[in-house]
MIDOSE-1310 file (N, C-alpha, C; in nm, 2 decimals, decimal comma, always signed):
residues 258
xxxx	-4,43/-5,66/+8,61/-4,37/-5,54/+8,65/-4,22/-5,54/+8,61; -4,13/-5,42/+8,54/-4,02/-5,42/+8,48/-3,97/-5,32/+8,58; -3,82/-5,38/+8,59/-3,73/-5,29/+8,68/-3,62/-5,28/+8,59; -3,56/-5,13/+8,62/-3,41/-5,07/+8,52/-3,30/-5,11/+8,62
xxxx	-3,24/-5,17/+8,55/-3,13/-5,23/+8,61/-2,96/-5,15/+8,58; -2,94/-5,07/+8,69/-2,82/-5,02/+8,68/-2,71/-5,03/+8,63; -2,62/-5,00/+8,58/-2,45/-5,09/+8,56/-2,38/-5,07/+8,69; -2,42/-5,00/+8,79/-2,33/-5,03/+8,89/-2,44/-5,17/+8,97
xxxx	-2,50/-5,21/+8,93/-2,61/-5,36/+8,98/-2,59/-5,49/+8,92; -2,50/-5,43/+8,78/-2,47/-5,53/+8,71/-2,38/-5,66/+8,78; -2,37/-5,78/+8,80/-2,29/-5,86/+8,84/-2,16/-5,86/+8,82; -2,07/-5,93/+8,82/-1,91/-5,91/+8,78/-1,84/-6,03/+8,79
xxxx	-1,77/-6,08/+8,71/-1,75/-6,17/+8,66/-1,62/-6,18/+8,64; -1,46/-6,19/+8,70/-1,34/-6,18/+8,62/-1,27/-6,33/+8,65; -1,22/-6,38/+8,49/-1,19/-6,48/+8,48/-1,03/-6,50/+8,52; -1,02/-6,57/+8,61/-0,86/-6,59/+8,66/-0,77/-6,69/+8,58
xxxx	-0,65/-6,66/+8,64/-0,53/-6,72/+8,56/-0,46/-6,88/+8,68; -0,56/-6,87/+8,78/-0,55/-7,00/+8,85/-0,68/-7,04/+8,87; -0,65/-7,18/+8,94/-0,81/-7,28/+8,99/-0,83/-7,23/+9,14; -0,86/-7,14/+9,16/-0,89/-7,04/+9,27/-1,02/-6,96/+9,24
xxxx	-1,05/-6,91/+9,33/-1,19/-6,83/+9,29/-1,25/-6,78/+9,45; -1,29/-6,67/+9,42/-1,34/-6,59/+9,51/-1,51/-6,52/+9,49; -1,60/-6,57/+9,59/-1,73/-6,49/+9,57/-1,68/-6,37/+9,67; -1,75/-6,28/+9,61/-1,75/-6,18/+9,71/-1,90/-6,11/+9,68
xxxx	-1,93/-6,11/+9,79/-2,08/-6,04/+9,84/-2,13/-5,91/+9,86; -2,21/-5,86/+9,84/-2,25/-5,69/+9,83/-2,30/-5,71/+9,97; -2,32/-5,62/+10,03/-2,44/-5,59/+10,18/-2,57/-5,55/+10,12; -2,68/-5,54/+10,20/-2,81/-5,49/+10,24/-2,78/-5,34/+10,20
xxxx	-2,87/-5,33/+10,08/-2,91/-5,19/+9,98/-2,79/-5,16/+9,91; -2,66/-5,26/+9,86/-2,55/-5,22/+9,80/-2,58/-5,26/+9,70; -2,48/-5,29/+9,63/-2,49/-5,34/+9,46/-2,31/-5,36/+9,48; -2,32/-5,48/+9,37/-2,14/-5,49/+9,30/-2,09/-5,41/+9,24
xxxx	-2,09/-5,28/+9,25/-2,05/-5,19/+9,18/-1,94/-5,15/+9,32; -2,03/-5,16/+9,44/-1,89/-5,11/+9,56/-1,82/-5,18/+9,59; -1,79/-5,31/+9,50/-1,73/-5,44/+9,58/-1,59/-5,41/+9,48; -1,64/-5,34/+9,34/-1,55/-5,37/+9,27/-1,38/-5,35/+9,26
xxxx	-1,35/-5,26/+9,34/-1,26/-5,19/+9,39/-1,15/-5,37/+9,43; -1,24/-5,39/+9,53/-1,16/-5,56/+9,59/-1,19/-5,64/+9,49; -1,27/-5,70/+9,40/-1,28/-5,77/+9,32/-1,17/-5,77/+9,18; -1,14/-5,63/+9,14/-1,02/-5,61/+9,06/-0,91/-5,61/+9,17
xxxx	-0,90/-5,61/+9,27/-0,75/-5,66/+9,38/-0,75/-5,78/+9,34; -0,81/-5,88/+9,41/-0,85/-6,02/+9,41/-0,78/-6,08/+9,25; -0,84/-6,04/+9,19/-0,81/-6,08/+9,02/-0,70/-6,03/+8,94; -0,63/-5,95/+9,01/-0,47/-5,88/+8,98/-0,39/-6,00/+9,03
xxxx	-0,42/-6,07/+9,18/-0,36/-6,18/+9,20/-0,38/-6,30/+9,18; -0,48/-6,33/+9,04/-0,46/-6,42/+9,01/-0,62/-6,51/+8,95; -0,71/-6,46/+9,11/-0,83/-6,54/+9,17/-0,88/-6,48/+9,03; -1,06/-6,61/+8,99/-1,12/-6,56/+8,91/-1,21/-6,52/+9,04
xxxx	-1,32/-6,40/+9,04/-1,37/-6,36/+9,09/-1,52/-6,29/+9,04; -1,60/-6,41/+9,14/-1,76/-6,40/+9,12/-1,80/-6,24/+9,21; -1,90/-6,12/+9,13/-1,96/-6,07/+9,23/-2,12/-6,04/+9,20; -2,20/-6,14/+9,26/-2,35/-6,13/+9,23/-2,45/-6,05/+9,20
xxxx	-2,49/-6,03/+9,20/-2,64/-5,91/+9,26/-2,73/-5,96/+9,29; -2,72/-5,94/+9,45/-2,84/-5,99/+9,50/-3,00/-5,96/+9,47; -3,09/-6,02/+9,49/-3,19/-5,97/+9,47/-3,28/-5,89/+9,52; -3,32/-5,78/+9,40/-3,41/-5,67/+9,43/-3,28/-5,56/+9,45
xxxx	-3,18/-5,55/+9,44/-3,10/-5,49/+9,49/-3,06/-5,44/+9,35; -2,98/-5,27/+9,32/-2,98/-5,21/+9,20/-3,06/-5,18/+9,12; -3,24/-5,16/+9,14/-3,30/-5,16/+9,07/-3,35/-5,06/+9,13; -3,47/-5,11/+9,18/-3,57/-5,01/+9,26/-3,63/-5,01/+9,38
xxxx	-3,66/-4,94/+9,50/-3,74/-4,99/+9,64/-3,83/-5,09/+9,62; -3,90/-5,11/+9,52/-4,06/-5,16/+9,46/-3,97/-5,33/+9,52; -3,87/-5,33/+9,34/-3,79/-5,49/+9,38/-3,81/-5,47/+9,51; -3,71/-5,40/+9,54/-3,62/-5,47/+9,69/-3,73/-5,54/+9,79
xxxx	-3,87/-5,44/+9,83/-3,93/-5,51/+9,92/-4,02/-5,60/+9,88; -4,02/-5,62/+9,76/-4,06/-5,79/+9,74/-3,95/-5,93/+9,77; -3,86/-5,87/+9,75/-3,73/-6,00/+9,80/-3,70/-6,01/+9,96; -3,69/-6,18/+10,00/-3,71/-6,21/+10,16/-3,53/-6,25/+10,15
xxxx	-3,47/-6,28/+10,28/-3,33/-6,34/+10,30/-3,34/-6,46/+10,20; -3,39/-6,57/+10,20/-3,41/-6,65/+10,16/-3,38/-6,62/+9,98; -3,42/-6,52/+9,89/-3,40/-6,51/+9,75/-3,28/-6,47/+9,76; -3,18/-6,36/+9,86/-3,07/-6,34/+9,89/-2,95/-6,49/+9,93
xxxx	-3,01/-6,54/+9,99/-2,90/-6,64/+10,03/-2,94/-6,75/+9,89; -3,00/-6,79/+9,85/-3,01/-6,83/+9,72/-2,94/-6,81/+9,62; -2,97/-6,69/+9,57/-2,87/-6,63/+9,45/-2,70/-6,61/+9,50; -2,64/-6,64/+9,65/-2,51/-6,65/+9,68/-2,50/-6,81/+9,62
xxxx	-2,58/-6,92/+9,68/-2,55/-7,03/+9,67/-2,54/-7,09/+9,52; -2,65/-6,99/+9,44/-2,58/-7,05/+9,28/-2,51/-7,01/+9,25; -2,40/-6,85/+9,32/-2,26/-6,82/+9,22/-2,17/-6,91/+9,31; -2,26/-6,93/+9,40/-2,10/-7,08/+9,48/-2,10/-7,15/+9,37
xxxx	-2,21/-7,18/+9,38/-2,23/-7,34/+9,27/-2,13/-7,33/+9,15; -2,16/-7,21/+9,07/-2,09/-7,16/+8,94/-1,99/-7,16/+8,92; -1,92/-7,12/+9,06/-1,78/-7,08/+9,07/-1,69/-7,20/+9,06; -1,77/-7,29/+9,15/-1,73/-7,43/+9,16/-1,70/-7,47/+9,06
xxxx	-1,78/-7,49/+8,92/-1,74/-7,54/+8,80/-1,61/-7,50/+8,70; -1,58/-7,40/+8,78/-1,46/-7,39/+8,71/-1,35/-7,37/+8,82; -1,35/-7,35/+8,93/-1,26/-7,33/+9,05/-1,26/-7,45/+9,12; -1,12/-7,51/+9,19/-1,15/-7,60/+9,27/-1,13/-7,62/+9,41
xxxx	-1,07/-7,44/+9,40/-1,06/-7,41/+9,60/-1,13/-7,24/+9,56; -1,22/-7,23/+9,64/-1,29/-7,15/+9,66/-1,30/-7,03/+9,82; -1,32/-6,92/+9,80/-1,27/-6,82/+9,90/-1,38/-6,77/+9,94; -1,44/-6,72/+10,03/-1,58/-6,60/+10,01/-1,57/-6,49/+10,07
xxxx	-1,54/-6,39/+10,02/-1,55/-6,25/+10,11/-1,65/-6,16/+10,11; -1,73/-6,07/+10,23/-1,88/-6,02/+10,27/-1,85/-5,89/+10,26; -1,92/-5,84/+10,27/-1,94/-5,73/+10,34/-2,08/-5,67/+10,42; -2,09/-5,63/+10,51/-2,21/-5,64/+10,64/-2,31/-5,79/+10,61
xxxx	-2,40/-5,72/+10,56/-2,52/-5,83/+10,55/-2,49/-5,92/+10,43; -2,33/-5,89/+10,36/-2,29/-5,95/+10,28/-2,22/-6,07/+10,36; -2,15/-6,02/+10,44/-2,06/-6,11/+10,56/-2,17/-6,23/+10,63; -2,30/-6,17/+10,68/-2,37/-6,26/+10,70/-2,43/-6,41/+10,61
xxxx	-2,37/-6,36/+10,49/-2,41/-6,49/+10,39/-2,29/-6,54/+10,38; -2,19/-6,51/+10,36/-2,07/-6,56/+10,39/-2,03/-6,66/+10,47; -2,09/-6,62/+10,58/-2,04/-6,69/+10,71/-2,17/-6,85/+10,69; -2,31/-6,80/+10,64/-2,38/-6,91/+10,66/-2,38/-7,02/+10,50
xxxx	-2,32/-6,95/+10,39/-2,27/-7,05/+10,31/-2,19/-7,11/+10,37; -2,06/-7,06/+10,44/-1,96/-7,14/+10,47/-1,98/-7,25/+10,58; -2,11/-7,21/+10,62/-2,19/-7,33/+10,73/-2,23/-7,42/+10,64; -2,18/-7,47/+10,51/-2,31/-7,56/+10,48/-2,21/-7,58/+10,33
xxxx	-2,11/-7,51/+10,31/-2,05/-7,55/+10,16/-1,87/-7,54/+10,17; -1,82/-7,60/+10,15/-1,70/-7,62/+10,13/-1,60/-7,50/+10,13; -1,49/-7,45/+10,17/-1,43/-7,32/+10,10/-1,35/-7,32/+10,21; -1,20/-7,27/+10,13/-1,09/-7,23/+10,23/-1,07/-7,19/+10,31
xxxx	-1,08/-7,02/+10,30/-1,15/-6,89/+10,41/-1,24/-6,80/+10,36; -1,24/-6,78/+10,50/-1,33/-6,62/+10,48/-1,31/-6,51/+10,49; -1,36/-6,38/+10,45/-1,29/-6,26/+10,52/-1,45/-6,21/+10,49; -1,49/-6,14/+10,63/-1,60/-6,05/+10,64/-1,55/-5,93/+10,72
xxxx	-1,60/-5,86/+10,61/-1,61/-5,67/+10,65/-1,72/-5,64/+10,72; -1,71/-5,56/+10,83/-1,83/-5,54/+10,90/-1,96/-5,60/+10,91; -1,92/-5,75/+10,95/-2,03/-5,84/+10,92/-2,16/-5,81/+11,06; -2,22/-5,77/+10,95/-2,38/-5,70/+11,09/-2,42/-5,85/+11,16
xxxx	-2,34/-5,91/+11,26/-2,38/-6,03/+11,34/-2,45/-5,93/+11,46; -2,36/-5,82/+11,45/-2,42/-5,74/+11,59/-2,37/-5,62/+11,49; -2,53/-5,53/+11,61/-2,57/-5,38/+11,51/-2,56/-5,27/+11,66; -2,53/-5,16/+11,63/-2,53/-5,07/+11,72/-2,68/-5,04/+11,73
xxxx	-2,69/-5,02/+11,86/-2,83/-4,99/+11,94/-2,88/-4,92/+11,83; -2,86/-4,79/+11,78/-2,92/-4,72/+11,71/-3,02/-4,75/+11,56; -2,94/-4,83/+11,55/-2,98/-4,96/+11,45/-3,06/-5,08/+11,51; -3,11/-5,09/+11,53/-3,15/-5,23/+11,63/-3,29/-5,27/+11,57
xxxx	-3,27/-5,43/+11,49/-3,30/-5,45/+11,43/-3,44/-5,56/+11,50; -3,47/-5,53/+11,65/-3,58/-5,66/+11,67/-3,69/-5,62/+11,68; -3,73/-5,50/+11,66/-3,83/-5,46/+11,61/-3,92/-5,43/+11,48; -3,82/-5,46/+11,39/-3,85/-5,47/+11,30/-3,96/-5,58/+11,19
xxxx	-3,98/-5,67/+11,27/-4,08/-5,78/+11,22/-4,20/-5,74/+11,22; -4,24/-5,65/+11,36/-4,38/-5,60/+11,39/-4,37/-5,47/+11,32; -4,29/-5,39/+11,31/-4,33/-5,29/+11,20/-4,34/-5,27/+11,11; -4,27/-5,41/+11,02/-4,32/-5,42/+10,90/-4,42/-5,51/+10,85
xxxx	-4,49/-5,53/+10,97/-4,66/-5,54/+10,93/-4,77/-5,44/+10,86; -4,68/-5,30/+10,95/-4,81/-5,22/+10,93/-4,68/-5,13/+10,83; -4,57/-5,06/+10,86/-4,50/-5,00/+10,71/-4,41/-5,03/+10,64; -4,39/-5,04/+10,51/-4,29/-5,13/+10,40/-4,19/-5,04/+10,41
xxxx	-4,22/-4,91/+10,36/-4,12/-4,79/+10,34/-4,17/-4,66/+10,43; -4,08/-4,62/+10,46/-4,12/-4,46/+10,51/-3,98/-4,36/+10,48; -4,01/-4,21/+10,40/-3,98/-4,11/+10,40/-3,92/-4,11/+10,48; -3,76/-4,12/+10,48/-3,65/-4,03/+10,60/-3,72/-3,85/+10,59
xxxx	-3,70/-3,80/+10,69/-3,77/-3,64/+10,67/-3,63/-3,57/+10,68; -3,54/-3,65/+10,78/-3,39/-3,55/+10,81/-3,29/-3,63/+10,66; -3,31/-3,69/+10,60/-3,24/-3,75/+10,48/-3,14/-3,63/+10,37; -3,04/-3,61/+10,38/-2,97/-3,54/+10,31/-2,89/-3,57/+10,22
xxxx	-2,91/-3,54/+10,11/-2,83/-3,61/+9,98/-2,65/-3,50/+9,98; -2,55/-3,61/+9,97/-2,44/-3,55/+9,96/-2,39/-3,55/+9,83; -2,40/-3,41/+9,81/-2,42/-3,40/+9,65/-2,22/-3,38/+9,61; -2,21/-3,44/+9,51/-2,04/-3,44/+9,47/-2,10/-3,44/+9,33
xxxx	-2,01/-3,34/+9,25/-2,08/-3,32/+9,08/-1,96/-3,43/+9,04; -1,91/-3,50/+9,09/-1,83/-3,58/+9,02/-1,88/-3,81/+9,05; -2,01/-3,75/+9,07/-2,03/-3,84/+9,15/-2,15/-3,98/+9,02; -2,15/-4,03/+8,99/-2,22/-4,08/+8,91/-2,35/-4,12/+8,97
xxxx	-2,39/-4,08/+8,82/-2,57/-4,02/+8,82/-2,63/-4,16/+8,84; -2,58/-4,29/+8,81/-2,68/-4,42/+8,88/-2,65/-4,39/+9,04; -2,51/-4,36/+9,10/-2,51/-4,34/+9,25/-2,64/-4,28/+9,30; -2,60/-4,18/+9,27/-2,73/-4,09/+9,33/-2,87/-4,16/+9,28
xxxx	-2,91/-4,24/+9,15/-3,07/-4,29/+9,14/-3,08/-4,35/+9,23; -3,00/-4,41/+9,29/-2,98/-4,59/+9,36/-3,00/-4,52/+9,49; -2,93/-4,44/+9,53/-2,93/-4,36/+9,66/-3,08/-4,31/+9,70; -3,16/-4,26/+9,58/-3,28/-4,21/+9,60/-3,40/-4,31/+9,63
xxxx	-3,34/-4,44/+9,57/-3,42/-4,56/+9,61/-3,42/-4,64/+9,68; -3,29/-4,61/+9,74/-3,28/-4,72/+9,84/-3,25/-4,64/+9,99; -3,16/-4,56/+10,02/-3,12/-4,50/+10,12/-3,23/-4,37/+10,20; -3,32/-4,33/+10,10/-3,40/-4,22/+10,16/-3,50/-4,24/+10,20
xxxx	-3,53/-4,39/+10,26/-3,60/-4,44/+10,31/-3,63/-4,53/+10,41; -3,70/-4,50/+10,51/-3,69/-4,66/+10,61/-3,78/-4,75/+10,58; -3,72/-4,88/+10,55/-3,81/-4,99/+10,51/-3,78/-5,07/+10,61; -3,90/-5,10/+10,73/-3,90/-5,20/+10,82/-3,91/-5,33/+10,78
xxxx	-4,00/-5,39/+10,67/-3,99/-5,47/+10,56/-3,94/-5,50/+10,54; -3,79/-5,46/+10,48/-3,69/-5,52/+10,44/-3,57/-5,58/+10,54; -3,56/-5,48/+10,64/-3,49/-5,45/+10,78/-3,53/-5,59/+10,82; -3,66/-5,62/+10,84/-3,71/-5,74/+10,92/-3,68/-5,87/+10,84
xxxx	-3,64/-5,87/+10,71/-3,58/-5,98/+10,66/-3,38/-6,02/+10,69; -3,34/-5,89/+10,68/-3,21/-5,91/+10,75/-3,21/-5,97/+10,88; -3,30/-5,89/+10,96/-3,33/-5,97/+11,11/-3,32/-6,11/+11,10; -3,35/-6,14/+11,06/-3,41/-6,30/+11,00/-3,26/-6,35/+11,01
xxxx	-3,23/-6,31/+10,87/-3,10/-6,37/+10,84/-2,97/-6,34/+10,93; -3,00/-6,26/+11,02/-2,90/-6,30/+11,11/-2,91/-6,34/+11,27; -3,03/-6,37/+11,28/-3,03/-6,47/+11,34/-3,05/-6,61/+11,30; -3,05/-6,65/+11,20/-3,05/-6,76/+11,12/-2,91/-6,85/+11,07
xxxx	-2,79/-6,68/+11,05/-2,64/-6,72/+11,08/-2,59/-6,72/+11,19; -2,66/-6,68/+11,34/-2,60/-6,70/+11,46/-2,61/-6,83/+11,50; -2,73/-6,90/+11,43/-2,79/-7,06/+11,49/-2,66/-7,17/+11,44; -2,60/-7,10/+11,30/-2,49/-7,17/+11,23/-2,37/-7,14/+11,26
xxxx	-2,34/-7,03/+11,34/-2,18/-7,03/+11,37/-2,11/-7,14/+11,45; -2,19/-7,25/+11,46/-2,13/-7,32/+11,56/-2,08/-7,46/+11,43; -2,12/-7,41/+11,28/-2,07/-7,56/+11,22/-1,97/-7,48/+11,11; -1,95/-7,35/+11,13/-1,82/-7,27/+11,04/-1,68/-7,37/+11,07
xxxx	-1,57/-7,40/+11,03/-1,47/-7,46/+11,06/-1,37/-7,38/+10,98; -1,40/-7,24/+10,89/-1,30/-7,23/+10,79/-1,24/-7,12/+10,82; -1,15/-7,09/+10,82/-1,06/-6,97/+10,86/-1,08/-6,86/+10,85; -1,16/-6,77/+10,94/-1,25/-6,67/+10,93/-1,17/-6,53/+10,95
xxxx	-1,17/-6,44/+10,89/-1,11/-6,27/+10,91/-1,19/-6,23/+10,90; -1,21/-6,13/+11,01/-1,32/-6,04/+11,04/-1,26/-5,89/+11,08; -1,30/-5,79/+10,99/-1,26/-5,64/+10,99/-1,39/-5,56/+11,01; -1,32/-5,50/+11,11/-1,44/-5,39/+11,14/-1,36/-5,26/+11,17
xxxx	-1,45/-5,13/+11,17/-1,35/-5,00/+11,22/-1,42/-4,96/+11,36; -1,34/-4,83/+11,39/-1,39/-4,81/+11,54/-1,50/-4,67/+11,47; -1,51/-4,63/+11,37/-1,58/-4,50/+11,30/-1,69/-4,56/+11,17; -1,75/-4,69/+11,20/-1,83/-4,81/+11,14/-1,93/-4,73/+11,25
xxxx	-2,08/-4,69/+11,21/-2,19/-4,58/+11,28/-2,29/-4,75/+11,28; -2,23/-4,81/+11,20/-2,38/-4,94/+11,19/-2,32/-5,07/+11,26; -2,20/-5,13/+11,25/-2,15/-5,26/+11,29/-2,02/-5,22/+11,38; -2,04/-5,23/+11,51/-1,91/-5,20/+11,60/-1,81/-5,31/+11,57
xxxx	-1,71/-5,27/+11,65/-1,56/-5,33/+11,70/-1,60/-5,53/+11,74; -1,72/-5,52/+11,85/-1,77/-5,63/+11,93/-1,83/-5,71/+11,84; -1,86/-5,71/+11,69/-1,93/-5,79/+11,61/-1,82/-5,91/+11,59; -1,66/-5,86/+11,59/-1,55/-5,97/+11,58/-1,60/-6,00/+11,70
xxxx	-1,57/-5,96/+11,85/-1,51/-6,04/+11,94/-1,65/-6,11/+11,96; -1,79/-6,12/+11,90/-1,92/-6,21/+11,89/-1,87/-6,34/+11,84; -1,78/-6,26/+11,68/-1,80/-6,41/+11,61/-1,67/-6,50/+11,68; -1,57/-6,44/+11,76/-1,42/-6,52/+11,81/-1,49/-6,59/+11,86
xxxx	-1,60/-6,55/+11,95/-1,65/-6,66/+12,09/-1,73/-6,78/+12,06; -1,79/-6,74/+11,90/-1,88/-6,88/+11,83/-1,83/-6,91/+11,77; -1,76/-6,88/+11,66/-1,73/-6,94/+11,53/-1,63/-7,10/+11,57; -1,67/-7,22/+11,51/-1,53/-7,31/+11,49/-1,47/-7,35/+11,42
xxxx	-1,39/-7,19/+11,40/-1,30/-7,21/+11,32/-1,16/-7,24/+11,35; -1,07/-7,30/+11,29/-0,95/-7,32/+11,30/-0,87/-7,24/+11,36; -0,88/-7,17/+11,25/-0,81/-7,02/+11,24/-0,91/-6,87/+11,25; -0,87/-6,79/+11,33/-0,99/-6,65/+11,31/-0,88/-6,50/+11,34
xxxx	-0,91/-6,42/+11,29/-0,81/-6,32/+11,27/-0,93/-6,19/+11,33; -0,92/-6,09/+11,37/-0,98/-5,98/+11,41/-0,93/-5,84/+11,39; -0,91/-5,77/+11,26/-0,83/-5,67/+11,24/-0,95/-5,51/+11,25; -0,94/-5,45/+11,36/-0,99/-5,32/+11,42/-0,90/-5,20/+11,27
xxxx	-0,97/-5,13/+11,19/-0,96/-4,98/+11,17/-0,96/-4,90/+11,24; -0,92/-4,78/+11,19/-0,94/-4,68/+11,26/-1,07/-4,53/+11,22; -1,02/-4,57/+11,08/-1,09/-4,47/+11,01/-1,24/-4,47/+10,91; -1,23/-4,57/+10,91/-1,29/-4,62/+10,78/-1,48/-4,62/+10,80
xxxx	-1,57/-4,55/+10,74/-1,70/-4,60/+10,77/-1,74/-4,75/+10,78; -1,90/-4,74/+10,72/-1,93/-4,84/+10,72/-1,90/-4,97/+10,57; -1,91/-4,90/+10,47/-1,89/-4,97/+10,37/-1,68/-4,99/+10,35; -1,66/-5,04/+10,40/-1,49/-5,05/+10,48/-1,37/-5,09/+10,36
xxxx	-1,48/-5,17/+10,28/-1,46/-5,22/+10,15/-1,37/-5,11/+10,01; -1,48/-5,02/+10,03/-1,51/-4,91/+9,92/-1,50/-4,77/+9,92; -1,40/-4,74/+10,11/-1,36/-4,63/+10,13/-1,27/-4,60/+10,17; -1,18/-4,47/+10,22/-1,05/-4,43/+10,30/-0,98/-4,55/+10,29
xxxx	-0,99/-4,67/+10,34/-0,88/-4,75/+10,43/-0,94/-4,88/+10,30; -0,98/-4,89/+10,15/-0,95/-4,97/+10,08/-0,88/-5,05/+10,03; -0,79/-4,96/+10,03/-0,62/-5,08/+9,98/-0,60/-5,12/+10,08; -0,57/-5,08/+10,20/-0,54/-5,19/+10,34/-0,61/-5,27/+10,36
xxxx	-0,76/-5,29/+10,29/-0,87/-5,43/+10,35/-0,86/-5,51/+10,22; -0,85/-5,45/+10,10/-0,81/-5,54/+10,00/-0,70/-5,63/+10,03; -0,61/-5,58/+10,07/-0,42/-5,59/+10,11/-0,46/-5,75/+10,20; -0,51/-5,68/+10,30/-0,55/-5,79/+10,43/-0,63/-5,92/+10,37
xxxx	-0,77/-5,90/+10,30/-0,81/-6,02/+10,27/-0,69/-6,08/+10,16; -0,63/-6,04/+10,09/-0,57/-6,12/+9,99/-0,45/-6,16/+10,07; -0,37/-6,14/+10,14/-0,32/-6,23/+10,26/-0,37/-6,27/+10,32; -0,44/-6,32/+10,38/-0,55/-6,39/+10,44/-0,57/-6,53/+10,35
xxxx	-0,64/-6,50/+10,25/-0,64/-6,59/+10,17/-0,54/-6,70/+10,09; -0,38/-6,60/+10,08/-0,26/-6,63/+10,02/-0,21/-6,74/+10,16; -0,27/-6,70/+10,26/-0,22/-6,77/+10,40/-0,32/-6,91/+10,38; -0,41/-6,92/+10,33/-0,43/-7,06/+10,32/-0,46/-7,10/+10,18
xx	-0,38/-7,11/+10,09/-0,38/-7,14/+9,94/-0,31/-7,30/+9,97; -0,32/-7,34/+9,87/-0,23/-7,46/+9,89/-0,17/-7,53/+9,79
């Protein structure tokens, strides 16, 4: 089976002008196309900077619900690996279900800090993700019926494919593999030691304010930082309040360079 692979799904790759290096992570149904915004920050100052593509992700619903946590947290550990070979202090920044691989690489592999954006450790009720194992026995995908496409003519035409295959649908299937994986990085927050930043907003509909003050109370880390928005959705990264989260991780990071 062949899947069309987007250029906003394409991976991203910018080679730095120090032995520094930064992964940074897409979320659940994103692509490195929304990361890119912080990835060209990152690499303005200096960092060479890895952004993957997870798998099943940028293609089509078909991929996606064939790929488990487990092909996702994989494909982060070989651009660690990668990065490694040419970086020799290493950074990792998330975003939601991106932050969740973040946090459980950093359980298990070497690296300075971290900064996670709306890391889904905790989901607003409305989202609530423990049901999801048993319904994706019996449905993979289901038709949103209230799904409304926000149509912008200035909006690129992979956005909107990618939107039609990934967002206009409920996949409990896939949902129940994130499940997985974050309870899988809850069992690990207790062997994190690396200087953790965690950003969330109070106008975030999927990952509240309380997802930091989760990870303050487990993580052991050194150092942990908890910076509340005001405005910003869920993708926190790649909207309104961008330049001040890019701004923040790259101080963050400049704060433990060495």
């Amino acid at each position: 089976m062949s899947f069309t692979l987007c250029n906003e799904g394409l991976p991203k790759y910018y080679s730095g002008s120090t032995d520094a290096g930064v992964l940074v992570i897409h979320g659940f149904t994103g692509r490195p196309g929304e990361m890119d915004y912080l990835a060209r920050s990152l690499h303005d100052q200096g960092y060479t900077v890895s952004v993957p593509r997870l798998p099943g992700h940028g293609t089509s619903q078909k991929d996606f619900l064939r790929c488990t946590w487990r092909d996702w947290y994989r494909r982060v550990l070989d651009a660690y690996l990668d990065l490694g070979a040419s970086c020799s202090r290493i950074y990792i920044a998330g975003l939601s279900m991106g932050g969740l691989l973040a946090l459980m690489l950093a359980s298990e592999q070497k690296c300075e800090a971290v900064a996670a954006a709306a890391p889904a450790i905790v989901i607003t009720p409305q989202y609530s993700l423990s049901m999801t194992p048993l319904m994706g026995l019996f449905v993979k995908a289901k038709l949103k019926k209230d799904y409304v496409f926000e149509h912008d003519p200035q909006q690129n035409p992979e956005v909107h494919h990618l939107e039609s295959e990934y967002y206009r649908y409920l996949m409990p299937g896939a949902l129940a593999q994130l499940y997985r994986l974050q309870k899988k990085t809850r069992s690990c927050l207790n062997r994190v030691t690396a200087p953790v930043l965690v950003i969330t907003s109070e106008q975030d509909e999927v990952v509240p304010p309380a997802a930091g003050v989760y990870l303050e109370q487990r993580l052991a880390s050194r150092e942990f930082k908890h910076l509340v928005y005001q405005e910003s959705p869920h993708v926190i990264v790649n909207e309104c309040e961008k330049q001040r989260a890019a701004e923040d991780i790259i101080h963050w990071f400049v704060r433990f360079s060495r």
